[in-house]
C-alpha positions in Angstrom: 67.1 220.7 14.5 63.6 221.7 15.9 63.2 223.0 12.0 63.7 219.0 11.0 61.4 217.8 14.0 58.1 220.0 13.3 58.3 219.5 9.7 58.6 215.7 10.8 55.3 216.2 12.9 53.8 218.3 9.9 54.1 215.6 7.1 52.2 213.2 9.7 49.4 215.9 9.4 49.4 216.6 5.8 49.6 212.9 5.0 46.6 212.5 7.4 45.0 214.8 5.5 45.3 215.1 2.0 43.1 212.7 0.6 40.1 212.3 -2.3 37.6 209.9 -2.7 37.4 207.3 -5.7 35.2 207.5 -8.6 32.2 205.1 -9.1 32.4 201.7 -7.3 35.8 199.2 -7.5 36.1 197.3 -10.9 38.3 194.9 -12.3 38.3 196.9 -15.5 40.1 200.1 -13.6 43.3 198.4 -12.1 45.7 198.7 -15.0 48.2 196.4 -15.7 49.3 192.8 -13.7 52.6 193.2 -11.7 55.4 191.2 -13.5 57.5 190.2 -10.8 60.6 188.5 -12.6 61.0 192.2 -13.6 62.8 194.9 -10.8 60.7 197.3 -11.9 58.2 195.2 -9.9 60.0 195.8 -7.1 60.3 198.7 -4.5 63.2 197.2 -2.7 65.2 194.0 -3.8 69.1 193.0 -3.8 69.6 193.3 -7.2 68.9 196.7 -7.6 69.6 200.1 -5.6 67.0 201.4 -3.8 65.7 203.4 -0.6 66.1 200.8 1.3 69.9 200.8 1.1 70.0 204.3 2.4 71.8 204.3 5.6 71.5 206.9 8.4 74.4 209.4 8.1 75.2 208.9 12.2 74.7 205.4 12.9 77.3 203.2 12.7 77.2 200.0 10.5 76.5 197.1 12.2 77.5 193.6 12.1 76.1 192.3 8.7 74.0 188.9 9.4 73.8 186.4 6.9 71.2 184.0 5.4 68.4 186.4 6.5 65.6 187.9 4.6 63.1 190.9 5.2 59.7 190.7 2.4 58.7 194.0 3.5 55.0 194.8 2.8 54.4 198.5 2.3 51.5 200.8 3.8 48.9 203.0 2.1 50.6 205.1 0.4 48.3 205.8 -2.0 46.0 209.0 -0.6 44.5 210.9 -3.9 43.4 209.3 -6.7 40.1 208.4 -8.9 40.5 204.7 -8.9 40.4 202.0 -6.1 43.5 200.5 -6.3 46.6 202.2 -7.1 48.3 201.3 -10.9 51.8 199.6 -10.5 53.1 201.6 -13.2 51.9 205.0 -11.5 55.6 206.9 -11.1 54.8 209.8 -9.0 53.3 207.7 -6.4 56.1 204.7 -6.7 58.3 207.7 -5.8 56.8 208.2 -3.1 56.7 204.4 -1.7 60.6 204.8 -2.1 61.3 208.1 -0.1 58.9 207.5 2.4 58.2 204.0 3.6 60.9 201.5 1.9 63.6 204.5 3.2 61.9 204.7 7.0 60.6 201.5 7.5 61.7 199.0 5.5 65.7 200.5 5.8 65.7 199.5 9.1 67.1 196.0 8.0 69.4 197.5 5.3 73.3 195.5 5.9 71.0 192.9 8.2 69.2 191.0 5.4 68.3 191.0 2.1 65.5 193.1 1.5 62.6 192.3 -0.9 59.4 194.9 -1.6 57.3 193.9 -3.9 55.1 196.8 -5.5 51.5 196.0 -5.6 48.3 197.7 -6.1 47.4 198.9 -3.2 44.1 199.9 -2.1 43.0 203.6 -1.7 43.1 204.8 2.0 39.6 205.4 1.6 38.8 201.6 0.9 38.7 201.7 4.4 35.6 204.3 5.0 33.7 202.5 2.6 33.1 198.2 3.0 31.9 197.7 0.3 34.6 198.7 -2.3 36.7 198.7 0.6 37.1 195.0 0.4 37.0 194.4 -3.1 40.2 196.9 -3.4 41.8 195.1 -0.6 41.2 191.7 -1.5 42.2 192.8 -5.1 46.0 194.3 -3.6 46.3 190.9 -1.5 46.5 189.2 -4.3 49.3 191.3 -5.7 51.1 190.5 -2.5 50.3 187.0 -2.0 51.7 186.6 -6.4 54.8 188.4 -5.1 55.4 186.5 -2.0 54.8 183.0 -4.0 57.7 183.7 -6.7 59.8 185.3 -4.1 59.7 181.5 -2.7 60.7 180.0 -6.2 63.0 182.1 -7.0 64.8 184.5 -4.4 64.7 182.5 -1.2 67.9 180.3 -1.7 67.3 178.6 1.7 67.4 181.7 3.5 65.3 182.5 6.8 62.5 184.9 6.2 61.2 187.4 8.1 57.8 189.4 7.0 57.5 192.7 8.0 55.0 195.0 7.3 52.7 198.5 8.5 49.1 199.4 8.2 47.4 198.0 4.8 51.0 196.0 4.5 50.3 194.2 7.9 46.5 193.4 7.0 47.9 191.3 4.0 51.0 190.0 6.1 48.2 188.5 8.5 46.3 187.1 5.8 49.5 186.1 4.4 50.3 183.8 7.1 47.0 182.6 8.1 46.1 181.5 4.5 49.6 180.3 2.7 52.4 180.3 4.9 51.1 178.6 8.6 49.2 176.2 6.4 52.2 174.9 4.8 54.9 173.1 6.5 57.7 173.5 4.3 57.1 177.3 3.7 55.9 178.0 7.7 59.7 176.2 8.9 60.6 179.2 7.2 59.7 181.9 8.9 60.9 182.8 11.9 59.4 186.6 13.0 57.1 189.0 12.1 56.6 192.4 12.6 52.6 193.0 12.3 52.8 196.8 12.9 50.0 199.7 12.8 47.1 197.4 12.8 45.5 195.4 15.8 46.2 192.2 15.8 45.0 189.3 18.3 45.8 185.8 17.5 47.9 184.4 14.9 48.6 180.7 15.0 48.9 178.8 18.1 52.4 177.4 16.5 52.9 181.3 15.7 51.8 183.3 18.9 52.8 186.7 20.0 56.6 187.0 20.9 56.7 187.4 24.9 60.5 188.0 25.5 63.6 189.8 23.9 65.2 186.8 21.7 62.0 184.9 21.1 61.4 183.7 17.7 58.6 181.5 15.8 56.6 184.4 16.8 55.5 187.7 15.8 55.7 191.8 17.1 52.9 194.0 17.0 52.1 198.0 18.2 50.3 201.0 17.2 51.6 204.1 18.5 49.5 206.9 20.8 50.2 209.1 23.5 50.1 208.2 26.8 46.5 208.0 28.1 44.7 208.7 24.6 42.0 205.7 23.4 41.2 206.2 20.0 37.8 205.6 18.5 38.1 202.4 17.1 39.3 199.1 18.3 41.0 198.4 21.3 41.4 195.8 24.4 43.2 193.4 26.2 42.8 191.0 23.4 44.5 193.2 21.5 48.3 192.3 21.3 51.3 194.9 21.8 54.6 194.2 22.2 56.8 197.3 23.7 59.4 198.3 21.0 61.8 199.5 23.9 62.0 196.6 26.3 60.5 193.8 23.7 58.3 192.5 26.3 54.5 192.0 26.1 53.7 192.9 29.6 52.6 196.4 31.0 55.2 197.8 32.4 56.9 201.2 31.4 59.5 201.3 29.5 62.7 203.3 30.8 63.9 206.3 28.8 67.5 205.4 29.3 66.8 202.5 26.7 65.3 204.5 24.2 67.7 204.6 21.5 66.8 207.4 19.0 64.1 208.3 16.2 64.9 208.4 12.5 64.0 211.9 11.3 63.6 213.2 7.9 67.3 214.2 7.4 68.3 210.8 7.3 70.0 211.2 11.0 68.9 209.1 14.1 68.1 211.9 16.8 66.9 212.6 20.5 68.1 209.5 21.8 67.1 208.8 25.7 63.7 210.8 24.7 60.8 208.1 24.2 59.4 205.8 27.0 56.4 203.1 25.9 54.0 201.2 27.7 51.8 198.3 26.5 47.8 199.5 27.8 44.6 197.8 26.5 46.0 196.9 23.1 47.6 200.3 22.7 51.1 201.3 22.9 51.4 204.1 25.0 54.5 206.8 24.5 56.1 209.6 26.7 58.5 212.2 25.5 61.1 214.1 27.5 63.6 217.0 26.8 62.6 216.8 23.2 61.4 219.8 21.5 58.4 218.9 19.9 56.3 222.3 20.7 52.8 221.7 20.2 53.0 218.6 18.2 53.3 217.1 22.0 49.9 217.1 21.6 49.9 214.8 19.2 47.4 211.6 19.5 48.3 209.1 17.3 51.9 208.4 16.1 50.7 205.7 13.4 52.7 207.1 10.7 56.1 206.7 13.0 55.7 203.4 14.5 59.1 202.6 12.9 60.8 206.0 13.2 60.4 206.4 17.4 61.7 203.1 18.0 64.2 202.9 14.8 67.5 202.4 17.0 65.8 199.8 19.4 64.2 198.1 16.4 67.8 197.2 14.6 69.1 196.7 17.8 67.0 194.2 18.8 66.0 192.1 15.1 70.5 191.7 15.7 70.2 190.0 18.8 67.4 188.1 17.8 68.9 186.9 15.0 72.2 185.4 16.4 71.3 184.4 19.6 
């Protein structure tokens, strides 16, 4: 078991680390082919077709399936080495890699709660974000992807169904465009939507009709948290205006979370694991973790847990979107 939990830690660091640079500046000319989205091949996770996201953990118990629910799941950079700004959306080797990593980890954590729907889009190279200039071209570019996605999803999936948008890192800086620019905008689409999780990037205000959930069972609202250990402040942005909702006792004050709530991480093996071992606490737009009889070695020294914002809190997370979602 302490095998499963380092190499857990180590694929943070490796993914953290193994990236290269794009070639020349961002052009339209290098981004392959348009996404045809009334194909499943367009898709990373949808009803129609088996995927990651159906992948169950081998220990939990199924829960009680809800019904007229569903999660558009947007993705986060996945795409770490290559020689173009924006990832191609016929690339295999990297689609693979959407599927066994994020759609399984993340986005699974509504599987036999809602329909799923991921659409694959061209995502913008990790390092669009060292470099403003391309950096927005390549980001604006992958919105678009999203936002095309998003508006046949409407016409043609929905069936009346509520939605909820859920989304980490580069996926949660197109969900907030998202529903700043097309959804809040628009009555008949906004009516719609009912929660959002906004993970892994900080987020302040929203909508004053869509604010920051405050309680447990609040809906019309959204969730938001990026993941550190306790007393580390990263380099970049931070503050009180930042919002961060505690993933443990779903509350958006500042009080510590108790361990005894903590409900288990989803490791690599597909098991949830070390349940009673995570406490949180929201501080200065930073979600603040603990860990106790867990044996995570030196990886306890560990600063940011951005890659397993979903992981820690996987147990509370189900738990949770369920009583939301039939109170």
């Amino acid at each position: 078991m302490i095998k499963k939990l380092l190499a857990f830690c180590l694929t943070i660091f490796l993914i953290a680390c193994r990236t290269t640079l794009p070639i020349g500046d961002f052009s339209m000319d290098k981004t392959g082919i348009e996404p045809n989205y009334t194909s499943l091949d367009c898709w990373a996770a949808h009803p129609s077709k088996k995927d990651f996201s159906d992948k169950f953990p081998k220990n939990h118990k199924p829960d009680t399936s809800l019904e007229g629910t569903d999660v558009f799941f947007i993705y986060p950079t996945i795409y770490l080495s290559g020689k173009d700004w924006n990832a191609k959306i016929d690339d295999k080797k990297l689609n693979r890699k959407i599927n066994r990593s994020t759609i399984k980890y993340q986005a699974g954590v509504f599987n036999q709660l809602a329909r799923i729907y991921s659409p694959i889009y061209r995502q913008m190279h990790i390092q669009g974000y060292k470099n403003p200039i391309n950096g927005i071209k390549a980001l604006d570019f992958a919105y678009q992807d999203v936002k095309k996605a998003f508006t046949y999803y409407l016409k043609h999936l929905n069936d009346g169904n509520r939605i909820v948008i859920a989304a980490h890192s580069q996926g949660t800086n197109h969900a907030e465009r998202l529903l700043k620019e097309f959804i809040l905008p628009n009555d008949s689409i906004s009516e719609k939507v009912v929660l959002a999780y906004l993970i892994g990037m900080p987020i302040q205000e929203i909508s004053s009709s869509f604010q920051h959930c405050s309680n447990p069972t609040d809906l019309n609202c959204f969730l938001s948290w990026r993941t550190f250990t306790s007393g580390y402040f990263p380099s970049y942005k931070y503050g009180e205006e930042i919002t961060v909702s505690n993933p443990i006792s779903w509350k958006s004050d500042t009080l510590k979370s108790d361990f005894n709530n903590h409900k288990g991480i989803l490791m690599p093996d597909n098991k949830i694991r070390f349940k009673k071992t995570v406490n949180a606490q929201a501080i200065d737009g930073l979600l603040w973790i603990e860990f106790q009889n867990i044996p995570l070695g030196k990886w306890k020294d560990k600063k940011n847990y951005h890659i397993a914002d979903y992981n820690l809190f996987w147990g509370n997370i189900r738990t949770n979107f369920i009583n939301r979602m039939t109170q």
